[in-house]
C-alpha positions in Angstrom: 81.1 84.6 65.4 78.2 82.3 65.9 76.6 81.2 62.3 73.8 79.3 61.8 73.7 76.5 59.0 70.5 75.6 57.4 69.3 71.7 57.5 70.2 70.1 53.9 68.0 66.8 52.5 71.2 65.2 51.2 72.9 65.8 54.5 75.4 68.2 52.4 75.6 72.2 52.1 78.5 74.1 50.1 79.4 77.3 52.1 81.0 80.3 49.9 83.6 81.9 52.3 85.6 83.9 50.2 84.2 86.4 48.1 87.2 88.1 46.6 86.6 87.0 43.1 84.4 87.4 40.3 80.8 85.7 39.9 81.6 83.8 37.1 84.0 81.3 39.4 81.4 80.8 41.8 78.7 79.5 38.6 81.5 77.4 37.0 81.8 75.9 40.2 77.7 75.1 40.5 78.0 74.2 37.4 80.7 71.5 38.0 78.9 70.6 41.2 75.5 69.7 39.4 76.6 68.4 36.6 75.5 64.2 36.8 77.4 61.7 37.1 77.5 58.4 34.7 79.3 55.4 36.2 79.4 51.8 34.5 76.7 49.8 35.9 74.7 52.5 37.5 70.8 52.7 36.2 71.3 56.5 35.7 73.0 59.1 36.4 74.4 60.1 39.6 73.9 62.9 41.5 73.3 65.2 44.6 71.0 67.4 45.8 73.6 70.0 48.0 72.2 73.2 49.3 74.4 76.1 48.2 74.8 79.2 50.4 76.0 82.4 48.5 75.9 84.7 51.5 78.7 86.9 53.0 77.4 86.4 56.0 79.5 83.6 56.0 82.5 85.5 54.4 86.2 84.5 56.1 84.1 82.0 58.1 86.5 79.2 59.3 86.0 75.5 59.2 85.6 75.4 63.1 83.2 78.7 62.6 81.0 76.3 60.8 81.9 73.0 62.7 80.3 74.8 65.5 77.4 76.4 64.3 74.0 76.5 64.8 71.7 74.5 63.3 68.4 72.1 63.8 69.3 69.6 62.1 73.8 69.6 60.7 74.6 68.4 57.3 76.9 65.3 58.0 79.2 67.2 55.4 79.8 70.6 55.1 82.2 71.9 51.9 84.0 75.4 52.0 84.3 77.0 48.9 87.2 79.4 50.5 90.4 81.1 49.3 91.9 78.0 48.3 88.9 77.2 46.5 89.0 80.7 44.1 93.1 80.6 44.4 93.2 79.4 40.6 94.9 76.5 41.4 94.1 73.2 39.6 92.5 71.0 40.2 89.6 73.7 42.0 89.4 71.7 45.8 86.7 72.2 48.7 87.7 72.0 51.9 85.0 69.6 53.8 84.4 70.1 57.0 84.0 67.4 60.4 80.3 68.6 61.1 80.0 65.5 64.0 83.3 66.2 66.1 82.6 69.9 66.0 86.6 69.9 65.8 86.8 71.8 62.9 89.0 69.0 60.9 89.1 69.5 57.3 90.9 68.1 54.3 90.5 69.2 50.4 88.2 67.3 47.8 87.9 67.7 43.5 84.8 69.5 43.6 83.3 67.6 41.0 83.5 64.8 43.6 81.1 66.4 45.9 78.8 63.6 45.3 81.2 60.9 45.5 81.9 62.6 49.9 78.8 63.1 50.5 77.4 59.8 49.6 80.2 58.2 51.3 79.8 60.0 54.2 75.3 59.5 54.2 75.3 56.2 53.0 77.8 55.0 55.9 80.4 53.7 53.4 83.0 55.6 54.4 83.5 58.0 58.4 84.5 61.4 57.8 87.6 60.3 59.5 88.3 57.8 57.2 87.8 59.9 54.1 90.4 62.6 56.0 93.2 59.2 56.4 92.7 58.7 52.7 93.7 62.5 52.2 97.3 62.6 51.2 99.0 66.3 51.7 95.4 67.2 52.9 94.0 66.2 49.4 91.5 63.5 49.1 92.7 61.7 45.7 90.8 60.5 43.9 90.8 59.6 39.7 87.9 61.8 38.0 85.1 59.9 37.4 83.7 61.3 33.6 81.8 64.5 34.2 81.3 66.5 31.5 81.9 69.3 33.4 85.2 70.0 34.7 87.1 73.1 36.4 
């Protein structure tokens, strides 16, 4: 299957892959996502600007589907809101995806830290691959950092 993912501004794009559940997941999960972040010292909130694709077009996509899709421009970041994501396990975890290596490497992140990867990963702070070292079991860890939204 050859997919084709759309460039993002904020160099991030949340893929839904897994459609087996019902709608109101899937807008908790935006909502968690959006919600801004406020972090001692910061002169506002913090946030990003992801693009979301709701599309079954990309429906039991894998993460090397996506590592190797088509695109003008790749997100440096792309998160998979999967099975794992919609299994109703806490906490509710993306899998993000090695866009660069085309490899297809993954490990699992809080969803409400989308921000906190995808800054890491544009800002050059942090390599993908160093983010997936810090993953233990597969799970980046991470402490929450005071949304007011939370899955």
């Amino acid at each position: 299957m050859t997919l084709y993912v759309p460039p993002s501004p904020s160099g991030a794009v949340v893929i839904r892959t897994d459609f087996s559940t019902v709608e109101d997941t899937w807008r908790n999960i935006l909502l968690a996502t959006s919600e801004p972040i406020y972090l001692d010292g910061a002169e506002g909130p913090l946030s990003i600007e992801a693009l979301f694709i709701n599309s079954t077009t990309y429906e039991g996509a894998t993460p090397a589907d996506i590592a190797n899709a088509e695109s003008e421009d790749l997100p440096r970041v792309a998160a998979l809101a999967d099975s794992e994501t919609f299994s109703g396990r806490k906490p509710v975890t993306f899998a993000a995806v090695d866009m660069a290596s085309k490899s297809g490497r993954t490990f699992r992140f809080r969803v409400e830290e989308l921000w906190l990867v995808v800054t890491n990963l544009t800002e050059g702070n942090l390599t993908f691959g160093e983010l997936f070292d810090q993953a233990v079991d597969g799970v980046l860890s991470s402490h929450p950092l005071s949304p007011k939204y939370t899955l």
